[in-house]
C-alpha positions in Angstrom: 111.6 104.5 101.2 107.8 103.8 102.4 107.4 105.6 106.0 108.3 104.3 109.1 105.5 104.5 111.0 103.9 101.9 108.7 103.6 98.4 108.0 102.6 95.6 105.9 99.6 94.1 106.3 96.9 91.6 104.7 93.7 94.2 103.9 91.9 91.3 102.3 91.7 88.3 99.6 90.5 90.4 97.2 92.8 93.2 97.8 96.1 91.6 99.1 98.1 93.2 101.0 98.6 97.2 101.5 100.9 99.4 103.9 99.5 100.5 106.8 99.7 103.4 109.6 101.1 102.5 112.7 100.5 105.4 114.4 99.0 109.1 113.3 100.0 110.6 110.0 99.2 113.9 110.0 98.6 115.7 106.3 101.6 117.2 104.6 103.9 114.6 105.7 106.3 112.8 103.5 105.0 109.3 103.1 107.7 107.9 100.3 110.7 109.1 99.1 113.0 107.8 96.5 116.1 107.0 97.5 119.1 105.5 96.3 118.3 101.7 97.0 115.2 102.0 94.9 116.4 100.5 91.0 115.5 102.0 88.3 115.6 99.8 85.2 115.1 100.6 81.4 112.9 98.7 78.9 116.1 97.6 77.3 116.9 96.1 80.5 113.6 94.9 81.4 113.8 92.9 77.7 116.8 91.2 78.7 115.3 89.4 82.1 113.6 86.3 82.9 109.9 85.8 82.5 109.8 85.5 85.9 111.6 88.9 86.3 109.5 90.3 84.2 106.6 89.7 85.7 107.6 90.9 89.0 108.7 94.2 87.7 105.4 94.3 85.6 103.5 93.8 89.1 105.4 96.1 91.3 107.1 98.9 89.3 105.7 102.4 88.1 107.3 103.8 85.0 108.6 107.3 85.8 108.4 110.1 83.1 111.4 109.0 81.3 109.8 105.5 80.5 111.8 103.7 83.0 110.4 101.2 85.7 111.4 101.8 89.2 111.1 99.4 91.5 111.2 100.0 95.4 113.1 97.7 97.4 110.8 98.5 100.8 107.4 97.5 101.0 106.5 100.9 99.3 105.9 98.4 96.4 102.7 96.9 98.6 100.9 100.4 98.3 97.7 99.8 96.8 96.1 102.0 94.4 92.4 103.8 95.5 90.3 106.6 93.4 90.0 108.2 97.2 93.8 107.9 97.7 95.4 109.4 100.9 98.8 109.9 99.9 99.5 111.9 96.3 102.9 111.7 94.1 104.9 115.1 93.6 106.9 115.8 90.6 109.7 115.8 93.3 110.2 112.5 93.8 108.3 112.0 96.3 104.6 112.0 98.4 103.1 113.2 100.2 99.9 112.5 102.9 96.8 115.0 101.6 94.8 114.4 104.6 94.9 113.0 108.1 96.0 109.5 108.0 94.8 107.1 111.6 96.4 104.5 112.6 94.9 101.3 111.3 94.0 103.0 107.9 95.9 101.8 104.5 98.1 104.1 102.8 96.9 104.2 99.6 98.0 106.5 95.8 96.3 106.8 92.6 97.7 105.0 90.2 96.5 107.2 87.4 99.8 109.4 87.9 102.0 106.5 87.7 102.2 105.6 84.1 100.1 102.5 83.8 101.1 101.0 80.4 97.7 99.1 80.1 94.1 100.3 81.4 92.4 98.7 84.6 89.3 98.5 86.6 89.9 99.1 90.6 87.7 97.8 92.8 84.1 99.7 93.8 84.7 102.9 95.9 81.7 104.9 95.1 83.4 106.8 92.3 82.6 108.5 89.1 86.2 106.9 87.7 85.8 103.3 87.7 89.1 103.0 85.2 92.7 103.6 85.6 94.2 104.3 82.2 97.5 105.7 80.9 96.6 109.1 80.4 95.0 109.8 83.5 98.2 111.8 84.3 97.0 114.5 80.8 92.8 114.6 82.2 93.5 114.3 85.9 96.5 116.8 86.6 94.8 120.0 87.5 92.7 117.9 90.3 96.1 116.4 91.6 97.9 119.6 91.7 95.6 121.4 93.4 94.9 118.3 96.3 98.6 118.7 97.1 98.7 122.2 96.7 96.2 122.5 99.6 98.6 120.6 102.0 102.0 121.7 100.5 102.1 124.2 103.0 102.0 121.6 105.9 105.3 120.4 104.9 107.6 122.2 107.2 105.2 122.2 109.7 104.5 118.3 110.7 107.5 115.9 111.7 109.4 114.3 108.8 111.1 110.8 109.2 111.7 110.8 105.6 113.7 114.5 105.0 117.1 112.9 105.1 116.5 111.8 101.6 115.8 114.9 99.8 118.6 116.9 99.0 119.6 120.2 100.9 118.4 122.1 97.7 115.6 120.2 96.8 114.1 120.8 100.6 114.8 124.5 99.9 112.7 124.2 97.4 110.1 123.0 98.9 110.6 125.3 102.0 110.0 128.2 99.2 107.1 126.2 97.2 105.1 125.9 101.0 105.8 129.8 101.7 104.6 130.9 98.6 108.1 132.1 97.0 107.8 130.2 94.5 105.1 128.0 92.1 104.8 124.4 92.9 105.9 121.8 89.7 103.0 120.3 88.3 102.6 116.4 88.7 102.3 116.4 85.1 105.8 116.8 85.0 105.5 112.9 85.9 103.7 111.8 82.7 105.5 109.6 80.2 103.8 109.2 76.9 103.4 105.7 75.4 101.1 103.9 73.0 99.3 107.3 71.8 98.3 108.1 75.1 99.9 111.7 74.8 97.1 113.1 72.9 95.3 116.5 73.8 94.0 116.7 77.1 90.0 116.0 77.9 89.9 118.5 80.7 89.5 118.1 84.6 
């Protein structure tokens, strides 16, 4: 579930459209949680749909690290990808806001982390990456981790629509990770290997 204080709008023709802020996200919040409307379908399923089908789960899925597609039935789906995102996955299943997000300005993740199963070019930001491929999640980890690990601790701290949908333990968890009891899961812990992209790591 995409957050509340957001909707979808037109950013442009090039773009599409993207989620926006409705009002003031502050970092550390919860910007998408999984929940139990969200499907989850294996490539054995996927094989067995329509063309059509297909091509709708192709466009608005992202394969989590057991290979499968998950599809969001919100417009969490619309969430466009930027190499300057805002928002960062955890290996919690869920994200997370890493800075300040205004009013007006697009949500926006990396899809490095979210098992592309072909590489692709985003569009001009200004950035050394240029590329999105499927084993960002091996090269880019360490920089991820340590975005969210600068915000974790904001967690309990800023209002959280979403925080119904994470378990009692899982929030516990959390709780402990943002105190410092405990080691945050690396995003890594996302990665699903496919096509030879699981080779050794080229660094961060």
């Amino acid at each position: 579930m995409i957050h509340p204080k957001t909707e979808l709008k037109l950013i442009s023709k090039e773009v599409g459209y993207g989620v926006v802020a409705k009002e003031f996200i502050p970092a550390g919040t919860i910007t998408w949680a999984l929940d139990e409307l969200d499907r989850e379908f294996t490539p054995e399923m996927v094989q067995k749909l329509n063309p059509i089908s297909q091509n709708i789960l192709d466009t608005y899925c992202y394969r989590n690290n057991k290979g499968n597609f998950v599809l969001c039935w919100d417009y969490g789906r619309y969430v466009n990808h930027s190499f300057k995102s805002n928002c960062l996955s955890t290996a919690y299943d869920f994200e997370i806001a890493i800075r300040d997000i205004y009013p007006g300005e697009e949500l926006t993740d990396d899809y490095g982390y979210l098992n592309v199963s072909e590489p692709f070019t985003g569009i001009e930001e200004g950035t050394d990456r240029k590329t999105v491929y499927p084993d960002d999640l091996l090269n880019f980890h360490g920089v991820w981790d340590r975005q969210l690990m600068d915000v974790f601790h904001r967690i309990p701290k800023v209002d959280q629509p979403l925080r119904e949908l994470l378990t009692d333990d899982l929030w516990k968890k959390v709780i402990h990770i943002a105190e410092g009891k405990r080691e945050m899961d690396s995003i890594l812990k996302n990665h699903y290997a496919e096509n030879g992209y699981a080779e050794a790591e080229k660094g961060n």
